[in-house]
C-alpha positions as CSV (number, residue, x, y, z in Angstrom):
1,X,3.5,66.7,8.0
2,X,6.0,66.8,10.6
3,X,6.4,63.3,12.3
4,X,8.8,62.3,15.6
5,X,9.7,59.3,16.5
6,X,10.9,59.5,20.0
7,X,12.8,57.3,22.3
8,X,10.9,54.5,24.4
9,X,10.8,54.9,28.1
10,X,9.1,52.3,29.4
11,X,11.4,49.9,31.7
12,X,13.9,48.1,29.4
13,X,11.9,49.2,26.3
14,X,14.1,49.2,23.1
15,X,12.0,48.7,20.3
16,X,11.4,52.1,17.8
17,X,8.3,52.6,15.9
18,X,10.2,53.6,12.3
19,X,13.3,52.0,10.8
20,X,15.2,53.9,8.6
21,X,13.0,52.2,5.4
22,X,10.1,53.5,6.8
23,X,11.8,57.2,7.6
24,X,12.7,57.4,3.9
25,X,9.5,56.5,2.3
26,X,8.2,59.1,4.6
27,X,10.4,61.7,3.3
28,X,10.0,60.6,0.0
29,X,6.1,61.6,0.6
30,X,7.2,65.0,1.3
31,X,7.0,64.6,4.9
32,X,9.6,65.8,8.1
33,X,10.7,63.3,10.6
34,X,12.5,64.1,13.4
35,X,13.8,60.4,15.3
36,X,15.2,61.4,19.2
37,X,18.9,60.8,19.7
38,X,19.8,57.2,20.5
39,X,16.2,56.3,19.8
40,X,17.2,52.9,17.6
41,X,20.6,51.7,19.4
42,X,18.5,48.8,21.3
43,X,17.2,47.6,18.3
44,X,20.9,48.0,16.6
45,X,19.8,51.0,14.3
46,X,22.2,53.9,14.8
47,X,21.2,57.3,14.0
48,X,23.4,57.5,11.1
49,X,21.4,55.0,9.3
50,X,18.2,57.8,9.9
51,X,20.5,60.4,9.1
52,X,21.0,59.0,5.9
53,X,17.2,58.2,5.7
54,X,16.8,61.5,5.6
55,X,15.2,62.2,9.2
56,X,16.5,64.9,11.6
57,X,18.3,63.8,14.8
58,X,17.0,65.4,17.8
59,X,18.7,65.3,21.3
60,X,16.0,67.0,23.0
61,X,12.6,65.1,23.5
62,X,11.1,68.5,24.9
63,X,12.1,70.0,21.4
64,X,11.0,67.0,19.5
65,X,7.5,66.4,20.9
66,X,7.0,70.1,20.6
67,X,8.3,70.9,17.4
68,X,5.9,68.1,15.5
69,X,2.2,67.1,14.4
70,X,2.4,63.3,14.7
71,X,4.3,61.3,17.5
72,X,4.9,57.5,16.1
73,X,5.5,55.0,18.9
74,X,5.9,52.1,20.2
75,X,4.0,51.7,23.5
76,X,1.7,53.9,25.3
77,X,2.7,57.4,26.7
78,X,4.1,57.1,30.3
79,X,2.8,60.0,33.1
80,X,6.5,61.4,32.5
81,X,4.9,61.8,28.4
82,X,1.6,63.0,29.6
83,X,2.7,66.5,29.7
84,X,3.6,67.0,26.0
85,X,0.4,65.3,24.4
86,X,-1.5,68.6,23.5
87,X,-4.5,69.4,21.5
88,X,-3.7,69.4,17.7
89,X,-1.2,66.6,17.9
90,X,-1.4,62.9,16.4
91,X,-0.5,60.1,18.5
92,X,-0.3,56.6,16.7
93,X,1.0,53.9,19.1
94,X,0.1,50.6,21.5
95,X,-2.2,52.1,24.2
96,X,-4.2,49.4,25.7
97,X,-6.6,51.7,27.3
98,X,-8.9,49.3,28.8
99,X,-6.0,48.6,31.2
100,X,-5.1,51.9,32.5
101,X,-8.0,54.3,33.7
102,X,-5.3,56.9,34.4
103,X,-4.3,56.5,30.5
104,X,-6.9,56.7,29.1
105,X,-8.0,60.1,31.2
106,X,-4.6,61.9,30.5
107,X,-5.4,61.6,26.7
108,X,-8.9,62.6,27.0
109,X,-8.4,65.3,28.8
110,X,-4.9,66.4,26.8
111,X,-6.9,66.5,23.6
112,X,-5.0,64.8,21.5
113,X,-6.0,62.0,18.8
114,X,-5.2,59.0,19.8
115,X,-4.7,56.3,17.0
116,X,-4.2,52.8,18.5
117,X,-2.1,49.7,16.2
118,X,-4.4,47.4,18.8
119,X,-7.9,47.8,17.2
120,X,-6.6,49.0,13.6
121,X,-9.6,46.3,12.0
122,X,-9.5,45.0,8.6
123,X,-12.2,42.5,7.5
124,X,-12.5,41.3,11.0
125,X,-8.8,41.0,12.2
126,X,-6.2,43.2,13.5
127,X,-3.1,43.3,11.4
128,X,-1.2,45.6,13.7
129,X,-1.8,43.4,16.3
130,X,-0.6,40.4,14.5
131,X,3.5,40.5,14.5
132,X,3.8,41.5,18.5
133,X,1.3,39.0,19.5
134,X,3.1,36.8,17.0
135,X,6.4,37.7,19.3
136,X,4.8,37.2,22.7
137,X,3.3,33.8,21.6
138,X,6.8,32.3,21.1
139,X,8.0,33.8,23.8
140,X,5.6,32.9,26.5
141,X,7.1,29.6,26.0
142,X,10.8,30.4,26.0
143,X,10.1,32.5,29.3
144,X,7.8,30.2,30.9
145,X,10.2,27.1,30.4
146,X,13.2,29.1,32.0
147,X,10.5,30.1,35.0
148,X,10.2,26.1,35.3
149,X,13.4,25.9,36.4
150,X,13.7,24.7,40.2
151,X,16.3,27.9,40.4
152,X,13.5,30.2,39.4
153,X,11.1,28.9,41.9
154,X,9.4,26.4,39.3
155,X,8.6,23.0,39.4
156,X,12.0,21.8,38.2
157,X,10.1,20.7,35.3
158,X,11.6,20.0,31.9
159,X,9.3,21.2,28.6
160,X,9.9,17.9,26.4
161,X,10.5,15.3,29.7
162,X,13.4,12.8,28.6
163,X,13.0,8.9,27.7
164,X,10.6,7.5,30.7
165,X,9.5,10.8,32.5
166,X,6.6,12.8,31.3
167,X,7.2,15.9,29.5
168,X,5.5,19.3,30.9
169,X,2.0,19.9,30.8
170,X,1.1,23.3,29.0
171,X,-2.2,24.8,28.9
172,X,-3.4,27.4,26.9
173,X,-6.2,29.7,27.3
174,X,-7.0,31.4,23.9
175,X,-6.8,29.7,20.4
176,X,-5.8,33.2,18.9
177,X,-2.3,34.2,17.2
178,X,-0.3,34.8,20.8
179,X,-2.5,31.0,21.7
180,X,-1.4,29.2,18.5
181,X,2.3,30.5,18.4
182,X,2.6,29.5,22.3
183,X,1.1,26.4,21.8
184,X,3.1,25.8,18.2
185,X,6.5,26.5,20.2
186,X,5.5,24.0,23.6
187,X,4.4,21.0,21.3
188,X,8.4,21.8,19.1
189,X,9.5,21.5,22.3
190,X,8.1,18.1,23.1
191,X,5.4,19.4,25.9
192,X,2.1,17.6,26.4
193,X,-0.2,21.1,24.9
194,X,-3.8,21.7,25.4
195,X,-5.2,24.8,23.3
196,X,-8.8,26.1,24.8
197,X,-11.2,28.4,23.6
198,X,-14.6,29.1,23.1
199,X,-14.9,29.5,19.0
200,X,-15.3,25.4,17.8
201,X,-14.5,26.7,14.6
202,X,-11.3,28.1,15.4
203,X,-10.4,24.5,18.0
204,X,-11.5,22.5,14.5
205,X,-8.9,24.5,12.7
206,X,-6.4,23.9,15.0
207,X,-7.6,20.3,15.7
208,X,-6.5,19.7,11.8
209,X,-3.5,21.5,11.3
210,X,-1.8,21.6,15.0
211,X,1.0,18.5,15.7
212,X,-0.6,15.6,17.3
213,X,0.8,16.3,20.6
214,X,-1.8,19.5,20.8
215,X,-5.3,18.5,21.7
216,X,-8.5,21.4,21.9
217,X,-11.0,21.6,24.7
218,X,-13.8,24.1,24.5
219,X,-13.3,26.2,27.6
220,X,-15.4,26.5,30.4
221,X,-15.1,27.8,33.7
222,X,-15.2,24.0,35.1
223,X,-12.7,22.7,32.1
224,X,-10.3,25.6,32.4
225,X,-10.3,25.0,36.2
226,X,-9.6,21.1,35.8
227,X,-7.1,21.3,33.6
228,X,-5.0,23.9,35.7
229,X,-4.9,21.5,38.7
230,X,-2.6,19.1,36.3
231,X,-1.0,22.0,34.4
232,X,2.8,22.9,34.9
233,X,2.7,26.1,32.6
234,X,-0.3,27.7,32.0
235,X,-0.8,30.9,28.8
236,X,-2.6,33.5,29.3
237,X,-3.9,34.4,25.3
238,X,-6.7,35.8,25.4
239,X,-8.2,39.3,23.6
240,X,-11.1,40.8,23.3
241,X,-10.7,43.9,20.8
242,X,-10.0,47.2,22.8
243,X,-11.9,45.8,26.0
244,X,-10.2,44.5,29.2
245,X,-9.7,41.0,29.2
246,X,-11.7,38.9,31.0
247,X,-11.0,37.0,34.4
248,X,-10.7,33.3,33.4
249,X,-8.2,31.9,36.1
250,X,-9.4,33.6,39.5
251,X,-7.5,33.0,42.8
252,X,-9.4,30.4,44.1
253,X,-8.0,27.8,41.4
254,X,-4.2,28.5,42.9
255,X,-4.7,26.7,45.4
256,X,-5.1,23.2,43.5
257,X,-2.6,24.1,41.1
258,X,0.8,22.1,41.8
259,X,3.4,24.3,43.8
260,X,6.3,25.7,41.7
261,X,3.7,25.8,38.8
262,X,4.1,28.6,36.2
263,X,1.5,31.7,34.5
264,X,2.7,33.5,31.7
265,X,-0.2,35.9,30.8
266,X,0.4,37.7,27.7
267,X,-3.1,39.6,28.2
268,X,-1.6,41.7,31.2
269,X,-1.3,44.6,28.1
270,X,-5.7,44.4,28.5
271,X,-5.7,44.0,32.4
272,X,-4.7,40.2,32.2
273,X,-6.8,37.0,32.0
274,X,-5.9,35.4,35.4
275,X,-7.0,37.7,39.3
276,X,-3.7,37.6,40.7
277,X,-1.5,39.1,37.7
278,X,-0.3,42.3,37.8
279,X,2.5,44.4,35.4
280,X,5.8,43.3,36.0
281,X,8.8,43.8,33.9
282,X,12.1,42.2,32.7
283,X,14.0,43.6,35.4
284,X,11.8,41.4,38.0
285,X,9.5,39.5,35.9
286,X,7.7,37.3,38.6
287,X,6.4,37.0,41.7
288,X,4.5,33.7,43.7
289,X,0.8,33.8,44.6
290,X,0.0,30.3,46.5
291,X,3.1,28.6,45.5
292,X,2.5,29.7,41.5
293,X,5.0,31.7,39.6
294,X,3.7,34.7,37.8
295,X,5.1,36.2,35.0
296,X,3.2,39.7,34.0
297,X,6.0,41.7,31.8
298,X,3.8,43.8,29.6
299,X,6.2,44.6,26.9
300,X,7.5,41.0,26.6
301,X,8.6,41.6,22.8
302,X,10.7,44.7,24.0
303,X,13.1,42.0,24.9
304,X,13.9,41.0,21.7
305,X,14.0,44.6,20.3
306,X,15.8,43.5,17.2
307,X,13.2,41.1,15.8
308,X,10.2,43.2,17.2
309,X,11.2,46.6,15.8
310,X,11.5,45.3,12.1
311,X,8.2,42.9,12.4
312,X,6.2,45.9,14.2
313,X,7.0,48.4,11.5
314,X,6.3,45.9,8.6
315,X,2.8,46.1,9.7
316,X,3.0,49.5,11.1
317,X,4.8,51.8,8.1
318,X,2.0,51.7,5.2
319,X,-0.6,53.2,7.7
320,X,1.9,55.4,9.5
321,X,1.9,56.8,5.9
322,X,-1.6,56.7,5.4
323,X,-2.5,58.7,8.6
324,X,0.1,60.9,7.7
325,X,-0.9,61.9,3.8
326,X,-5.0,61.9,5.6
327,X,-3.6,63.7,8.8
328,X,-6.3,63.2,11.9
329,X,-9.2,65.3,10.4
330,X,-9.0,62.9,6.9
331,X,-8.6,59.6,8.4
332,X,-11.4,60.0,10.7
333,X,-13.5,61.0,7.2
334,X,-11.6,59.0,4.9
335,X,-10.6,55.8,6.4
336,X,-12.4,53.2,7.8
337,X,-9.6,51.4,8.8
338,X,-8.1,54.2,10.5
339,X,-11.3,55.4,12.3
340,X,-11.2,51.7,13.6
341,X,-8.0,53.0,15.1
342,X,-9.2,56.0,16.8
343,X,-9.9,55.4,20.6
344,X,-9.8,58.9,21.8
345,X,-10.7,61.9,19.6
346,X,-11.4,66.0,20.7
347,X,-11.5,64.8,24.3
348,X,-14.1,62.1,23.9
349,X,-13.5,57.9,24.1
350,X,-14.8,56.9,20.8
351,X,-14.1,53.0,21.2
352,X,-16.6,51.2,22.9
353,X,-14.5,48.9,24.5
354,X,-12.6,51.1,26.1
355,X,-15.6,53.1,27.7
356,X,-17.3,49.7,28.9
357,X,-13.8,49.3,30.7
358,X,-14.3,52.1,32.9
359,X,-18.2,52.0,34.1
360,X,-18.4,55.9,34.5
361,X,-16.7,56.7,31.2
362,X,-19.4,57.6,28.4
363,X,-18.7,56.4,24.7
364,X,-19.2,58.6,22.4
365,X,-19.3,57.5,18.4
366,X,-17.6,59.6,16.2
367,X,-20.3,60.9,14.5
368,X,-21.8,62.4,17.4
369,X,-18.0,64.6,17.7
């Protein structure tokens, strides 16, 4: 098969879906790559290093997207991208439809199949999922403690307080991976942490094994609201598997929130858990709603390409090789994992969660294709 891996063009995007390990155990399958000129140099990864992979440098991204059966990304396709997504080709990247109607149409009606690492599901979890949300976690922390900062139109707020004043308050809305990692990171800090969700089994996990500065609280709309009126920093971490994510923080709890408090919601890649978020990204990462700080980048581990590259394709390579030996037609027959991937196929949405997002957008099971 021929595979390209072009370069990222989403806003200050420098992450690349293959490393030169995963180009050469592609080519030692038998298989083509073609990597777009430039493509790794934000994640430090010149093209020499692909060169001597064994994968074709292409300067052209016209040429590259044309000439090739799979494309292997790292985020969605932008409407500049739209264009070259074409019946008969293989798309494998981050989509997130269920937070982009005008996505998810492009690649319905482009034809292509559309492979997503978001709902990739093995026994129940999402290993494609894992690294990235393992990224954002930490960093919804590291972000939302510099938006604290008086300068940045935060409280003025310190994460771990000092002898005699009260370190921050951090509340956490989602006991998942991107939840445990933010709240993991706030209590090393020295913050005050509270962890909600609605699985008890999953808040008596963390109850057990979390630092005793960490307490859980099954969430309500009542508790979640409580809690934000003393909160400094509040997380956004919550998923629902190839569905929008739902609206836990709406507007009307701004306004008893402390001015110069702080959102970070991770889950503005499905829409967002909190009314007033929208995309933003690291060039202007927040805005104020009623005296809060938002923060709403979408590709928050694209700033720390480095990291993020090699952690995304350790999850990311084996299948990329799988779908590859398979192409579309086998994986969809052959793989259960992979059809767990599949969100748009031969111009239908074949993920339920994506459909539901969109009220007038019929799902259609893969069987019935």
């Amino acid at each position: 098969m021929r595979i390209g891996v072009p370069t990222e063009v989403k806003a200050y995007e420098n992450r690349i879906a293959m490393v030169p390990g995963g180009v050469h155990a592609l080519v030692q399958d038998g298989h083509d790559v073609f990597v777009q000129k430039g493509g790794g140099l934000g994640s430090g990864l010149p093209d020499a290093e692909f060169e001597a992979a064994g994968a074709t440098i292409v300067a052209d991204v016209d040429e590259l997207w044309s000439t090739v059966e799979m494309i292997v990304k790292v985020k969605e396709p932008l409407p500049e991208e739209y264009g070259r997504c074409h019946d008969g080709l293989t798309i494998f990247t981050y989509f997130h439809f269920a937070a982009s109607r005008e996505l998810t149409e492009a690649m319905v009606n482009s034809g292509a199949s559309c492979f997503t690492y978001e709902t990739l599901e093995i026994d129940g979890k999402l290993p494609l999922l894992v690294p990235m949300s393992e990224v954002a976690g930490r960093m919804s922390i590291q972000v939302g403690a510099h938006c604290l900062e008086r300068a940045q139109g935060g409280r003025g707020v310190l994460m771990g307080g000092v002898p005699g004043v009260s370190p921050a308050s951090v509340l956490v809305l989602g006991g998942g991976v991107v939840g445990t990692e933010a709240a993991r990171m706030a209590a090393g800090m020295g913050a005050d942490v509270t962890i909600m969700d609605i699985n008890l089994d999953r808040l008596r996990y963390l109850e057990d094994v979390m630092p005793a500065n960490i307490s859980t609280v099954y969430s309500t709309p009542q508790s979640i609201h409580h809690r934000c009126k003393f909160a400094d920093l509040v997380i956004g971490a919550v998923l629902i598997e190839g569905a929008r994510a739902p609206t836990l923080v709406p507007r009307s709890y701004l306004k008893d929130m402390n001015e110069g408090a702080v959102i970070v919601d991770v889950a503005i890649d499905q829409g967002g858990c909190v009314e007033t978020i929208h995309a933003t990204t690291h060039a202007e990462p927040t805005y104020v709603v009623d005296g809060v700080v938002h923060y709403g980048v979408a590709n928050m581990p694209g700033a720390v390409p480095r990291t993020s590259t090699f952690a995304l394709t350790n999850a990311t390579t084996p299948w990329v090789r799988t779908l590859a030996k398979l192409g579309a037609e086998g994986a969809v027959a052959g793989s259960d994992e992979l059809q767990s991937a599949l969100n748009v196929w031969k111009g239908k949405i074949t993920h339920q969660g994506v459909a539901e997002a969109f009220e007038d957008l019929a799902f259609e099971p893969i069987a019935a294709s």
